[in-house]
GUTI-350278 format. One record per residue (C-alpha): residue number from 0; x, y, z. Coordinates in steps of 0.1 Angstrom, whole numbers, plus 5000, padded with zeros to 4 digits. Each point is the difference from the previous one (the first is absolute). Last residue first. Layout:
GUTI-350278
<num = NUM	px = X	py = Y	pz = Z>
...
end
This chain:
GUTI-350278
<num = 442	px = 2197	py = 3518	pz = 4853>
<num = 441	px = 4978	py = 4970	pz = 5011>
<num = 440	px = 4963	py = 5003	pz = 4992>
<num = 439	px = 4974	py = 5015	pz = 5031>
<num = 438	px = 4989	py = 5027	pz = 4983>
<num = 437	px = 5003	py = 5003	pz = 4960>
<num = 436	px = 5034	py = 5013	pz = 4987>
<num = 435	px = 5005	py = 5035	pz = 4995>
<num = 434	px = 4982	py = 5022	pz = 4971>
<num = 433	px = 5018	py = 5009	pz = 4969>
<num = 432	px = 4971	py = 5003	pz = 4981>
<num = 431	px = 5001	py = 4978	pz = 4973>
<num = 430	px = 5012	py = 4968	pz = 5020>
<num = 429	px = 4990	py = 5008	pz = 5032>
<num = 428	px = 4967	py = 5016	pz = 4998>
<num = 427	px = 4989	py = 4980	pz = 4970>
<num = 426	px = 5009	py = 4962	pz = 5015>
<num = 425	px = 4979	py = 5009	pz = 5032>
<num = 424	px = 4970	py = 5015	pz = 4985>
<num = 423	px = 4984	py = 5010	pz = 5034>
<num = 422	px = 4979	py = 4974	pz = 5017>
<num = 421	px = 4961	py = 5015	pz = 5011>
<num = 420	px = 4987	py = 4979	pz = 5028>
<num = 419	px = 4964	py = 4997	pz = 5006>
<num = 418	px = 4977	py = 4986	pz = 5030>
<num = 417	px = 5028	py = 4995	pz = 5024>
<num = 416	px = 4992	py = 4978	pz = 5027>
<num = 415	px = 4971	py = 4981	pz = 5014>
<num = 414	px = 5006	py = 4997	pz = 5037>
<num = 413	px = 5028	py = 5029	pz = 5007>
<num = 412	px = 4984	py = 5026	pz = 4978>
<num = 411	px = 4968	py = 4991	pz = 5017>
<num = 410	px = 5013	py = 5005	pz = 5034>
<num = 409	px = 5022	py = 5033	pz = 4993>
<num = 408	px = 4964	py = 5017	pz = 4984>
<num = 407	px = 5012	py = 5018	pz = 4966>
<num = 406	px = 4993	py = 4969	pz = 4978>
<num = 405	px = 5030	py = 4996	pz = 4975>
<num = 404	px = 5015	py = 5015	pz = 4968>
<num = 403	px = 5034	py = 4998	pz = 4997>
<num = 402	px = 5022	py = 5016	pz = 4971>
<num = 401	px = 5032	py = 4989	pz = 4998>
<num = 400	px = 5030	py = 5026	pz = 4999>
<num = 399	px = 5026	py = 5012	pz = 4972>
<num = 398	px = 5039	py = 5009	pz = 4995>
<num = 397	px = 5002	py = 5036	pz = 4998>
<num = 396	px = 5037	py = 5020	pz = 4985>
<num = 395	px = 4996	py = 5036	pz = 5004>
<num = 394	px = 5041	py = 5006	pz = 4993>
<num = 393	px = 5014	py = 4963	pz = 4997>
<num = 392	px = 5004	py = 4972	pz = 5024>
<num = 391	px = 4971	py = 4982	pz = 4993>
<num = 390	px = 4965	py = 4994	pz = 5022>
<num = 389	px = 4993	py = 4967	pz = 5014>
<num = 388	px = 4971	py = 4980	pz = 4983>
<num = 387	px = 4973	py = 4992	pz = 5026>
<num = 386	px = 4993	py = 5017	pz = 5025>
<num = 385	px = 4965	py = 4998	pz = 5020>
<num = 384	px = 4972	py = 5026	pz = 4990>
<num = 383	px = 4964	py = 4997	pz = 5018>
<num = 382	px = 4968	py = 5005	pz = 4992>
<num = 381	px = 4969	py = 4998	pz = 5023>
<num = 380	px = 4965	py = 4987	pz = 5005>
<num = 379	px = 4969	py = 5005	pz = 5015>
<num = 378	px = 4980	py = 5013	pz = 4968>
<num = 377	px = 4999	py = 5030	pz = 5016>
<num = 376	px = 5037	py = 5000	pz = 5007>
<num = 375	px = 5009	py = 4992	pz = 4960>
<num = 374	px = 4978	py = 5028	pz = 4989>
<num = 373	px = 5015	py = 5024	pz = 5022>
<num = 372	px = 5038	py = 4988	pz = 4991>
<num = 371	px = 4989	py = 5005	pz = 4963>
<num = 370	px = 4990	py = 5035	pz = 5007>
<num = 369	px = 5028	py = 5012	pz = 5018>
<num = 368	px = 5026	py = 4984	pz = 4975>
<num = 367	px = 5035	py = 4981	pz = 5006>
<num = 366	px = 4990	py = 4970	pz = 4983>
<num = 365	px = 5008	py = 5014	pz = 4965>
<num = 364	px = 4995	py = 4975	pz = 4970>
<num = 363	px = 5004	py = 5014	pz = 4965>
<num = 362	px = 5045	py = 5004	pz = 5005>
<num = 361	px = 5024	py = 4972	pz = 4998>
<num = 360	px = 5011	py = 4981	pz = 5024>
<num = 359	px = 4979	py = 5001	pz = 5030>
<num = 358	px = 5010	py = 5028	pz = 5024>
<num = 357	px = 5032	py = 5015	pz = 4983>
<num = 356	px = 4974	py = 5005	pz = 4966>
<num = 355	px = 4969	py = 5010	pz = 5016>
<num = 354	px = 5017	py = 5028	pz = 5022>
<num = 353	px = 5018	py = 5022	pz = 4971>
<num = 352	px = 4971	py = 4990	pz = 4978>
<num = 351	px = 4984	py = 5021	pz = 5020>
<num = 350	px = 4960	py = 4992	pz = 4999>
<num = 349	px = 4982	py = 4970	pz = 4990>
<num = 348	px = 4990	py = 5017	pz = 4966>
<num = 347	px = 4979	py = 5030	pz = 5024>
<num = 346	px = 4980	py = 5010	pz = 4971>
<num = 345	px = 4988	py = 4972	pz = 4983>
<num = 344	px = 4996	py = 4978	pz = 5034>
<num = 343	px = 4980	py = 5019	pz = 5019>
<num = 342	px = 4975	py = 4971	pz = 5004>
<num = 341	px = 5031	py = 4970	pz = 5009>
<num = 340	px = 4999	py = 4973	pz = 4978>
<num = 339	px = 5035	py = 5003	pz = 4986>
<num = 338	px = 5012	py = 5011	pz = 5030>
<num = 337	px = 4996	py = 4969	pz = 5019>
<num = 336	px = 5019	py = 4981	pz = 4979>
<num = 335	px = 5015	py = 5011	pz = 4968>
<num = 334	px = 5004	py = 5036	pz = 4980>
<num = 333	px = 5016	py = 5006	pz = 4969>
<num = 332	px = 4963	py = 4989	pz = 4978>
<num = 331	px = 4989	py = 5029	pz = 5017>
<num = 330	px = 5020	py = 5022	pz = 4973>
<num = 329	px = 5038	py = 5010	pz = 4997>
<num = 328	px = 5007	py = 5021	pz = 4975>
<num = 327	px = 5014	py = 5032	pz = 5016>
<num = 326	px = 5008	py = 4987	pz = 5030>
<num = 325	px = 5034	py = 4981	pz = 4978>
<num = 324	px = 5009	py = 5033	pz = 4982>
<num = 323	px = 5034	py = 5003	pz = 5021>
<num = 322	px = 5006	py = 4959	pz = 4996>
<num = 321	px = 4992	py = 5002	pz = 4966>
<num = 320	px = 5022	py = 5030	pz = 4991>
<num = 319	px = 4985	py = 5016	pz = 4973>
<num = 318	px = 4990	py = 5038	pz = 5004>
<num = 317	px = 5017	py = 5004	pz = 5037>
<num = 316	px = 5029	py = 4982	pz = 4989>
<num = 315	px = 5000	py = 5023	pz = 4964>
<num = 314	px = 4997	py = 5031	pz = 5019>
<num = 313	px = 5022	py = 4997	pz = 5027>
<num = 312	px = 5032	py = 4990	pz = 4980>
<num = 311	px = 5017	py = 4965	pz = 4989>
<num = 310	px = 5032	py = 4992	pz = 5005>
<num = 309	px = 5005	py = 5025	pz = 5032>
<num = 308	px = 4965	py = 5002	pz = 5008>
<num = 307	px = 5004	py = 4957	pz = 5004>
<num = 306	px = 4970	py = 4977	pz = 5000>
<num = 305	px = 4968	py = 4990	pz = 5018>
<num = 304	px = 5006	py = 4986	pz = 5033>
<num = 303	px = 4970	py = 4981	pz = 5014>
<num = 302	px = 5006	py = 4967	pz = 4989>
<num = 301	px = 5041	py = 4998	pz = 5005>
<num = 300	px = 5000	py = 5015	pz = 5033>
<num = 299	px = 4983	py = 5035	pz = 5017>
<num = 298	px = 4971	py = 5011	pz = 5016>
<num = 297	px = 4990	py = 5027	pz = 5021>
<num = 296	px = 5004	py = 5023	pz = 4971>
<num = 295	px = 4978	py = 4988	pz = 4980>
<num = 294	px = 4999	py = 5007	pz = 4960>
<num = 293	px = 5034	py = 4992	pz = 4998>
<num = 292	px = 5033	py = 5015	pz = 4986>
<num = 291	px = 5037	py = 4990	pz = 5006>
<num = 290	px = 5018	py = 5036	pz = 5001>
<num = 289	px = 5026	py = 4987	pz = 5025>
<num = 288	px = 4986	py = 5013	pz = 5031>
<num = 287	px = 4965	py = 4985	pz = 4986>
<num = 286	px = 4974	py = 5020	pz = 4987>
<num = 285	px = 4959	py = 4991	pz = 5011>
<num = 284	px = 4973	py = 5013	pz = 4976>
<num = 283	px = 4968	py = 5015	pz = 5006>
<num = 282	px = 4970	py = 5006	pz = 4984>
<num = 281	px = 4992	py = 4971	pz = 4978>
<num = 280	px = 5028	py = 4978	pz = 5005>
<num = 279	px = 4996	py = 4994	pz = 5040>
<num = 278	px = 4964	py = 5018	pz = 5008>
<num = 277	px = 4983	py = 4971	pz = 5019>
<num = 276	px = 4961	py = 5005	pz = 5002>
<num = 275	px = 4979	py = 5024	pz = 5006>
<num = 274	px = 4993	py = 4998	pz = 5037>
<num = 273	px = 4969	py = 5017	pz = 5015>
<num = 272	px = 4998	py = 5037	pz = 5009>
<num = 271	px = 4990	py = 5006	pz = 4966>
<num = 270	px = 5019	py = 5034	pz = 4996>
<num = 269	px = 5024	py = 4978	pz = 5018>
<num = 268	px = 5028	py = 5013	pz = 5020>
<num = 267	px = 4978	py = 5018	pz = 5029>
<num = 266	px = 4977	py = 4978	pz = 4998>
<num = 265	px = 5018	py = 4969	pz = 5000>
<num = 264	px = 5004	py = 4986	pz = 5038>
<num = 263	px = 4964	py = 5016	pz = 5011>
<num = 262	px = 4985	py = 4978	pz = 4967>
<num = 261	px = 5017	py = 4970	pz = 5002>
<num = 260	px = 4991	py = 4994	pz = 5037>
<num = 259	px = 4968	py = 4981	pz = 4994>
<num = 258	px = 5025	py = 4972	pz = 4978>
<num = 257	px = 5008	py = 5010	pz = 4969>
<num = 256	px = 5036	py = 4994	pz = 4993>
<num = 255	px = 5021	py = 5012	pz = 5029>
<num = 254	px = 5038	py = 5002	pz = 4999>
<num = 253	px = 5025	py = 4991	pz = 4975>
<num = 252	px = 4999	py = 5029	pz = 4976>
<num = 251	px = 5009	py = 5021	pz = 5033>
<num = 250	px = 4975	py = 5023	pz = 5019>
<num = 249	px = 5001	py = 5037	pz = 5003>
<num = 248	px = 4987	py = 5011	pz = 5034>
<num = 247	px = 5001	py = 5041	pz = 5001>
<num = 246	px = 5006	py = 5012	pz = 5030>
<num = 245	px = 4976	py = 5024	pz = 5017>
<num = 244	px = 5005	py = 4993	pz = 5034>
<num = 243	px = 4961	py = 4989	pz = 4997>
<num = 242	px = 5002	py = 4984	pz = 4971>
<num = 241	px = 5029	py = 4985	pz = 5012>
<num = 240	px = 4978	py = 4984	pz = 5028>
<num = 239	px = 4976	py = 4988	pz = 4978>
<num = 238	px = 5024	py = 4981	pz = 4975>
<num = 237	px = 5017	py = 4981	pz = 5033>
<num = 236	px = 4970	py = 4991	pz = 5019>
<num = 235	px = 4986	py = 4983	pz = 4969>
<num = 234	px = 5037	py = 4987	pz = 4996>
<num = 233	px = 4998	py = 4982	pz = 5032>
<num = 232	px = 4967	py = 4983	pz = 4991>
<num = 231	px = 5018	py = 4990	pz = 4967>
<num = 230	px = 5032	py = 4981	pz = 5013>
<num = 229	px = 4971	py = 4977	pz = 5018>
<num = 228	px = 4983	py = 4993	pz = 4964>
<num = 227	px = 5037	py = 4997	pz = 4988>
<num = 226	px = 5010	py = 4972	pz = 5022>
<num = 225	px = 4986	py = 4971	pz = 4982>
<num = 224	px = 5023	py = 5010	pz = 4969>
<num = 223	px = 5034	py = 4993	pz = 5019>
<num = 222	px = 5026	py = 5029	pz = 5003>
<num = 221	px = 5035	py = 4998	pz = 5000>
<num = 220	px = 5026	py = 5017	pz = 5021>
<num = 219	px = 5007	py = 4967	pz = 5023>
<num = 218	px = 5001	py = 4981	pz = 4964>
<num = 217	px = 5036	py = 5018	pz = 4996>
<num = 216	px = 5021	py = 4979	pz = 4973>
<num = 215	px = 4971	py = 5015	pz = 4975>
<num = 214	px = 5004	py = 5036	pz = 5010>
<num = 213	px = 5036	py = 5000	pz = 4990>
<num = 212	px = 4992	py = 4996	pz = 4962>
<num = 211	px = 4961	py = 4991	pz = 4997>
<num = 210	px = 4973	py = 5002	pz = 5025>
<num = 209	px = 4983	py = 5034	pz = 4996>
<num = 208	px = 4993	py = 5025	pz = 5032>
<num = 207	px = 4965	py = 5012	pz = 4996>
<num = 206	px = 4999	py = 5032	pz = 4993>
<num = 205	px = 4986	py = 5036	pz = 5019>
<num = 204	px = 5009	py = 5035	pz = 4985>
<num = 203	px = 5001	py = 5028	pz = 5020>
<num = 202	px = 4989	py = 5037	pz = 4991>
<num = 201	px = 5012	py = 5035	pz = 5007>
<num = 200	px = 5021	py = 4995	pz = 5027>
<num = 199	px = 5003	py = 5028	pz = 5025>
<num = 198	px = 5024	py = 4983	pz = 5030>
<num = 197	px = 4966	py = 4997	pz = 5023>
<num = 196	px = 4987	py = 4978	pz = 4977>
<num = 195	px = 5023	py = 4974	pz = 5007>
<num = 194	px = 5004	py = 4992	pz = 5036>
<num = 193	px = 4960	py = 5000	pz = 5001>
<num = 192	px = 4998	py = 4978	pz = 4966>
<num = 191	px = 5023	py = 4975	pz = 5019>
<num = 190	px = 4978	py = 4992	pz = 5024>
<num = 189	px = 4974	py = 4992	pz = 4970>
<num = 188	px = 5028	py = 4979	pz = 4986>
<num = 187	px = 5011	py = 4976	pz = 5024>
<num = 186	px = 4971	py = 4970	pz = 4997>
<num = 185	px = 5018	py = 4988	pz = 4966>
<num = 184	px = 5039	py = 5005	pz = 5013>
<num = 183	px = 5011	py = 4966	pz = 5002>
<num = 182	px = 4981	py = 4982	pz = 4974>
<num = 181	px = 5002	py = 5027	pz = 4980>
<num = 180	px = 4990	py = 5032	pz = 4981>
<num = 179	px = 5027	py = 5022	pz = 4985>
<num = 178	px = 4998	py = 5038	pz = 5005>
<num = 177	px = 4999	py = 5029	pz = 4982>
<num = 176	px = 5009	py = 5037	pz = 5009>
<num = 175	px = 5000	py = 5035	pz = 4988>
<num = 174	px = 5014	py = 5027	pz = 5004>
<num = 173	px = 5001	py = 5036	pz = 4980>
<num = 172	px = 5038	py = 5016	pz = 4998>
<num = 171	px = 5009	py = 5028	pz = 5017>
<num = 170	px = 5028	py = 4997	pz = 5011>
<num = 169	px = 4992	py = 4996	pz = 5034>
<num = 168	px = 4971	py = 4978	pz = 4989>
<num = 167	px = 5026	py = 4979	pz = 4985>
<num = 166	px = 5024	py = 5000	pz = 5037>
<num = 165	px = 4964	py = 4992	pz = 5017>
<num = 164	px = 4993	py = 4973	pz = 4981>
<num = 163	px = 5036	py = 4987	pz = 5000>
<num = 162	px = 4995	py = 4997	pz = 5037>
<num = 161	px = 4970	py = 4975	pz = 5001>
<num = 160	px = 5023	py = 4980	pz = 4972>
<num = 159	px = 5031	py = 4997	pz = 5024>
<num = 158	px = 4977	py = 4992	pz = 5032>
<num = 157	px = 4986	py = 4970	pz = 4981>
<num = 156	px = 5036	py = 4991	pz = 4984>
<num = 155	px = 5017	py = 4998	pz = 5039>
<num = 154	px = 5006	py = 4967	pz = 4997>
<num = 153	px = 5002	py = 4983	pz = 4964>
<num = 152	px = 4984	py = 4969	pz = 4988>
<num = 151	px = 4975	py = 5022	pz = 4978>
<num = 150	px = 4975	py = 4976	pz = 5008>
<num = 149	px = 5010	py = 4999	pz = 5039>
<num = 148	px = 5006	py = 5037	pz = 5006>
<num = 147	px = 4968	py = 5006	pz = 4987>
<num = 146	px = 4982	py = 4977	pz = 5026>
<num = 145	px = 5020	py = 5014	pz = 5028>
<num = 144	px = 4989	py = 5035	pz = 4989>
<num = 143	px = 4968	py = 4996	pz = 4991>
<num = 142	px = 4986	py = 4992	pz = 4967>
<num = 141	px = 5017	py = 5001	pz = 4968>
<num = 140	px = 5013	py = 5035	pz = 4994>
<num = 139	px = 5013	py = 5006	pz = 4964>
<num = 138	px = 5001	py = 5035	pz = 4996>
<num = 137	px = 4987	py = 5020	pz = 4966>
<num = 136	px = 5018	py = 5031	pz = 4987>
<num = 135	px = 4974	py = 5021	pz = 4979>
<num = 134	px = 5004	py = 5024	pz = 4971>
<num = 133	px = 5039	py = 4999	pz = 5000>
<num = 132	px = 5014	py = 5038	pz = 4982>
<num = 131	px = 5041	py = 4998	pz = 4996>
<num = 130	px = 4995	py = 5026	pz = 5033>
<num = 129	px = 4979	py = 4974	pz = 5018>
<num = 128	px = 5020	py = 4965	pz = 4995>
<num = 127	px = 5033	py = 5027	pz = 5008>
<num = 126	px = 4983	py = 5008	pz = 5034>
<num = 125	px = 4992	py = 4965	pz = 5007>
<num = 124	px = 5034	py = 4988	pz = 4991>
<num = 123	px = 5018	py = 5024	pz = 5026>
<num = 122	px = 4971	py = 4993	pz = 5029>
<num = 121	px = 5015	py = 4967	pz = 4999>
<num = 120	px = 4982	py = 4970	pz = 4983>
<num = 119	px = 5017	py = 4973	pz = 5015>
<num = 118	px = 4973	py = 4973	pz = 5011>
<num = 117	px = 4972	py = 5019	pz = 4979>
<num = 116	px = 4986	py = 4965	pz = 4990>
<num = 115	px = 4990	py = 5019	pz = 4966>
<num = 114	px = 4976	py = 5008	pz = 4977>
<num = 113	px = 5009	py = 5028	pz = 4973>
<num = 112	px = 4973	py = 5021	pz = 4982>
<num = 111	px = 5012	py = 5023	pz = 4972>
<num = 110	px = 4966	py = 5016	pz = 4977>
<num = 109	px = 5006	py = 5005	pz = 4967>
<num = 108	px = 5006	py = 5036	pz = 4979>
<num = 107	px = 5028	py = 4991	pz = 4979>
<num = 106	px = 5023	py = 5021	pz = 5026>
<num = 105	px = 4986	py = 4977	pz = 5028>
<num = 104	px = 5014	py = 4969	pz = 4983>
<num = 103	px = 5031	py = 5015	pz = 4992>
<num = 102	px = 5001	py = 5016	pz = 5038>
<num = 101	px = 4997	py = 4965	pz = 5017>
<num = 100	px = 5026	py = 4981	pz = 4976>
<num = 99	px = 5025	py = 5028	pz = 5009>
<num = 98	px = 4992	py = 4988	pz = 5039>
<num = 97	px = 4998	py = 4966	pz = 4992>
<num = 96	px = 5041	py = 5008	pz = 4992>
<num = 95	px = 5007	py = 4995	pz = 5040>
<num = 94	px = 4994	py = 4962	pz = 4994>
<num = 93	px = 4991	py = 4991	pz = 5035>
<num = 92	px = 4971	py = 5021	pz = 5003>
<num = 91	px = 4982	py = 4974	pz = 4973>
<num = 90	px = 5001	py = 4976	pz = 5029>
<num = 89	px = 4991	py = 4961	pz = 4989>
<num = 88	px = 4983	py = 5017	pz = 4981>
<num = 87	px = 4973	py = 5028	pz = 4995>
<num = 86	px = 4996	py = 5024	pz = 4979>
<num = 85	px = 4964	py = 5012	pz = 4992>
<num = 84	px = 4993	py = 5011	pz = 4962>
<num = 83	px = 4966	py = 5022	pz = 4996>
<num = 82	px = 4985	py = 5009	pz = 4967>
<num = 81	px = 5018	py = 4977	pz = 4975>
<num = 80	px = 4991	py = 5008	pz = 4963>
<num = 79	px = 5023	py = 4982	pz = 4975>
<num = 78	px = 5026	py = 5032	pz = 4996>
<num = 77	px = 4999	py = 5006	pz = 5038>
<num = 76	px = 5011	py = 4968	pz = 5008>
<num = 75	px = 5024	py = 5001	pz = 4972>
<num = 74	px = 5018	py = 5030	pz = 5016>
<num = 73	px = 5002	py = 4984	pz = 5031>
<num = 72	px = 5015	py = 4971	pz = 4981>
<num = 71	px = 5030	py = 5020	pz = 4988>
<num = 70	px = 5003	py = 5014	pz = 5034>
<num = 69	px = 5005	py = 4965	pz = 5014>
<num = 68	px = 5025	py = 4988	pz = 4971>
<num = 67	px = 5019	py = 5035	pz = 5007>
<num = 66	px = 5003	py = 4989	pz = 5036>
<num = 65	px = 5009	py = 4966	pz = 4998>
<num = 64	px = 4977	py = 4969	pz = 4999>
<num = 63	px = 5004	py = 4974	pz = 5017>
<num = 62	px = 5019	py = 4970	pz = 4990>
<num = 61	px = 5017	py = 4985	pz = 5029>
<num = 60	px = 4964	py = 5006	pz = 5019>
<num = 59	px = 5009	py = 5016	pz = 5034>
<num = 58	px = 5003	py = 4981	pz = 5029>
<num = 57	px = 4975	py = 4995	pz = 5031>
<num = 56	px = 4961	py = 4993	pz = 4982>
<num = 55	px = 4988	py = 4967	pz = 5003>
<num = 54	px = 4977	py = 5013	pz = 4972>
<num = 53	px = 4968	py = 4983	pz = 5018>
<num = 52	px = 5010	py = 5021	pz = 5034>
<num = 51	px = 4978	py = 4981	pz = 5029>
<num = 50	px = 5030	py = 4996	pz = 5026>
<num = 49	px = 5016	py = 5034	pz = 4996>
<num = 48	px = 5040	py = 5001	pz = 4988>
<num = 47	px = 5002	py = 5039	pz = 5008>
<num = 46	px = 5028	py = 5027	pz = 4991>
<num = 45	px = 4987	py = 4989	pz = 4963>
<num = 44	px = 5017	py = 4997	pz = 4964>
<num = 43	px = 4974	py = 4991	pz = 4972>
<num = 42	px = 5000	py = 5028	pz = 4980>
<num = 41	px = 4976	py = 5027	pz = 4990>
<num = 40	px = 4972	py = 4977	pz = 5000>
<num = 39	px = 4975	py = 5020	pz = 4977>
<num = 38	px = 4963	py = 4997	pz = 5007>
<num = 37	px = 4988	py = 5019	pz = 4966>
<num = 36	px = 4966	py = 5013	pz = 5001>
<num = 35	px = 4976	py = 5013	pz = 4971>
<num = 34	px = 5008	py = 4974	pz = 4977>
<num = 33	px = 4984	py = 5002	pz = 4969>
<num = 32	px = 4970	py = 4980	pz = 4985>
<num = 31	px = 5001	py = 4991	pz = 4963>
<num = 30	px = 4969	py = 5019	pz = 4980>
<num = 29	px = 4976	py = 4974	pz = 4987>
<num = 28	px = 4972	py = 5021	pz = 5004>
<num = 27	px = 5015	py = 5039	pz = 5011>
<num = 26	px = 5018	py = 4998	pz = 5037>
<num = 25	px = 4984	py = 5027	pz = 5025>
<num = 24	px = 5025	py = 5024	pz = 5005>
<num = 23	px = 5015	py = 5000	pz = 5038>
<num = 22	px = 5014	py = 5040	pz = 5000>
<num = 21	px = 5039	py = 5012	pz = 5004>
<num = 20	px = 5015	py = 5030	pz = 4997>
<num = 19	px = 4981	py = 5023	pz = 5029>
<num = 18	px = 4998	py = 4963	pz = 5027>
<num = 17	px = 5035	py = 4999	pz = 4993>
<num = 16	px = 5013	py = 5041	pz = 5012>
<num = 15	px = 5034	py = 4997	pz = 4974>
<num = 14	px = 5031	py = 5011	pz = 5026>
<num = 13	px = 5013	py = 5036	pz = 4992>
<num = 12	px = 5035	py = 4993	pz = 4990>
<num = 11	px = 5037	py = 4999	pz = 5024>
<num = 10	px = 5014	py = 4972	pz = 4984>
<num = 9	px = 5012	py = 4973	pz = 5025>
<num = 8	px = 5035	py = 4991	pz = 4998>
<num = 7	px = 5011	py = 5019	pz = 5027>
<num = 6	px = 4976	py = 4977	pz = 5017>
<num = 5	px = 5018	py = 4968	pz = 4993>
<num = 4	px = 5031	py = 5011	pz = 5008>
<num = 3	px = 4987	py = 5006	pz = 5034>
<num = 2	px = 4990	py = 4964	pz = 5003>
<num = 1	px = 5031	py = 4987	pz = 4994>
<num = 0	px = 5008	py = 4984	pz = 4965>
end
């Protein structure tokens, strides 16, 4: 079906204004929470093959759904109380029937965001993404142009994405962008800002890039604890120079955590401006391009994937599914290590689970923390992550790291040695998880 097809197809009705049809009710005692966002991967073909993508993303799903299927479950989205649905993929733009999805979304009175590495989104697509009625198109821009070029493994995608942002605002469409924070890029971003806010973005959200699928077979993309006090001090600079380009920072699920920046990073998103914990099964929900559901949708696999829409519906897997409902019922008694002890730690639960779980195994215990990182340097030590399982094959496969804790100063840490070290659960990761073999055994 060619894209002009496509938007004969679309009904010509007045488009539902969201924010006028749908209001955040507080829940009554005991009342089941709903999901206000759906993160829906549209399909899993891609026009890039980047270097961090936990999906491995490149082909389409052999069992995606077709267009009636994804229409159906717009429908059901609405019907079970989603506020805001964003598309993303691989490259939803690469299925020319998003658009229908777009408008049946919009015509039940949600809010259509799409993210996107903009690579070839002509001004033809953008103009049909703002006449079936897209909220927001956010770009994937991470960090300057060589350093882009390099995660996305694909020259000439930096200058691609910067172009797509005019060719939306052409068509009218509001911007925005996000970016992925790593080894390679982590001092590039307040330069970037200045390239950035110039194209009238509207916010820009900040994440640390997660080691699992391609990320993991990368470990020059990958941060280490120790260095987030130093990743920090650059985002101090960053948060108050948007504030004065007027750009709206909007910060991931995996970055901060209550260290003295929490506040400037969150106060625009939090009422609290502090971080409220992980919102995967109690308001969001992630959809697979094949109508697998999960309560994340930056994870995937045989623990994290709660059950079919096609067998089984939205409401009942949101109501039951044990791997949807998981945050729901968890308690401290989840958490381990570190984070078990840590002050804030019955309302921050260690974090994303999205980062806890390809980090160390299995999610309670996140290294990757502001705070933590603070308290471990003035103590005068550090941690550290070294590989240790190797990640599977499949879409958002993550094998597992150690966890070592040694003495910050290089001359100490040479004479006495580690102080701690954290061992994954070798036998569970590869046997029930479908992880890869451990480091360093034959294949």
């Amino acid at each position: 079906m060619g894209l002009d097809d496509v938007r004969r197809r679309l009904p010509i009705v007045s488009l539902a204004e969201p924010t006028r049809t749908r209001r955040v009710l507080p829940l009554a005692p005991g009342e089941m929470p709903r999901p206000r966002l759906a993160v829906w991967e549209f399909t899993l073909a891609c026009d890039h093959r980047c270097l961090h993508c936990g999906p491995r993303a490149g082909l389409p799903r052999s069992d995606e759904l077709d267009t009636e299927e994804a229409l159906r479950l717009a429908d059901d989205l609405a019907e079970i109380g989603v506020g805001e649905v964003t598309l993303i993929g691989g490259e939803a733009y690469l299925r020319n029937d998003f658009l229908l999805v777009i408008r049946r979304l919009r015509e039940h009175g949600m809010t259509v965001t799409l993210t996107t590495g903009g690579l070839n989104l002509s001004q033809a697509r953008c103009d049909a993404m703002v006449e079936a009625g897209i909220s927001s198109v956010n770009l994937s821009i991470d960090g300057l142009e060589a350093s882009h070029d390099r995660a996305r493994d694909k020259p000439g995608s930096w200058r691609a994405a910067i172009e797509a942002l005019g060719r939306l605002r052409k068509a009218g469409a509001a911007i925005a962008c996000n970016s992925q924070i790593n080894a390679m890029n982590r001092f590039e971003h307040l330069e970037l800002l200045e390239i950035l806010a110039p194209t009238g973005i509207h916010s820009w959200q900040l994440q640390v890039t997660i080691p699992h699928g391609n990320a993991f077979e990368h470990p020059e993309l990958l941060l280490q604890p120790y260095m987030f006090p130093e990743i920090f001090e650059e985002l101090r600079k960053v948060i108050a120079r948007a504030a004065e380009l007027g750009v709206r920072i909007w910060p991931g699920n995996n970055l901060g955590y209550f260290g003295p920046l929490e506040h400037a990073l969150r106060s625009t998103q939090q009422r609290a401006g502090h971080y409220k914990g992980c919102s995967a099964g109690t308001a969001s929900i992630g959809i697979e391009s094949n109508g697998q559901l999960k309560a994340c949708p930056t994870l995937g696999g045989p623990t994290n994937q709660g059950g079919s829409w096609r067998e089984h519906g939205l409401e009942a897997l949101w109501s039951r599914s044990p791997e949807i409902t998981y945050n729901r019922r968890r308690g401290l008694d989840e958490l381990w290590g570190f984070c078990r002890s840590c002050y804030y730690a019955e309302t921050c639960m260690a974090g994303c689970t999205a980062t806890a779980e390809p980090l160390l195994g299995r999610p309670g215990n996140n290294p990757y923390c502001h705070h933590r990182a603070l308290e471990m340097e003035a103590a005068g030590q550090r941690e550290r992550l070294e590989p240790a399982v190797l990640a599977g094959e499949h879409a958002f496969a993550f094998g597992a790291f150690r966890l070592v804790r040694e003495w910050a100063d290089a001359e100490r840490r040479e004479r006495e040695g580690p102080l701690e070290i954290t061992e994954p659960r070798i036998t569970r990761l590869v046997e029930e998880m479908g992880a890869g073999r451990p480091v360093g055994e034959p294949a």
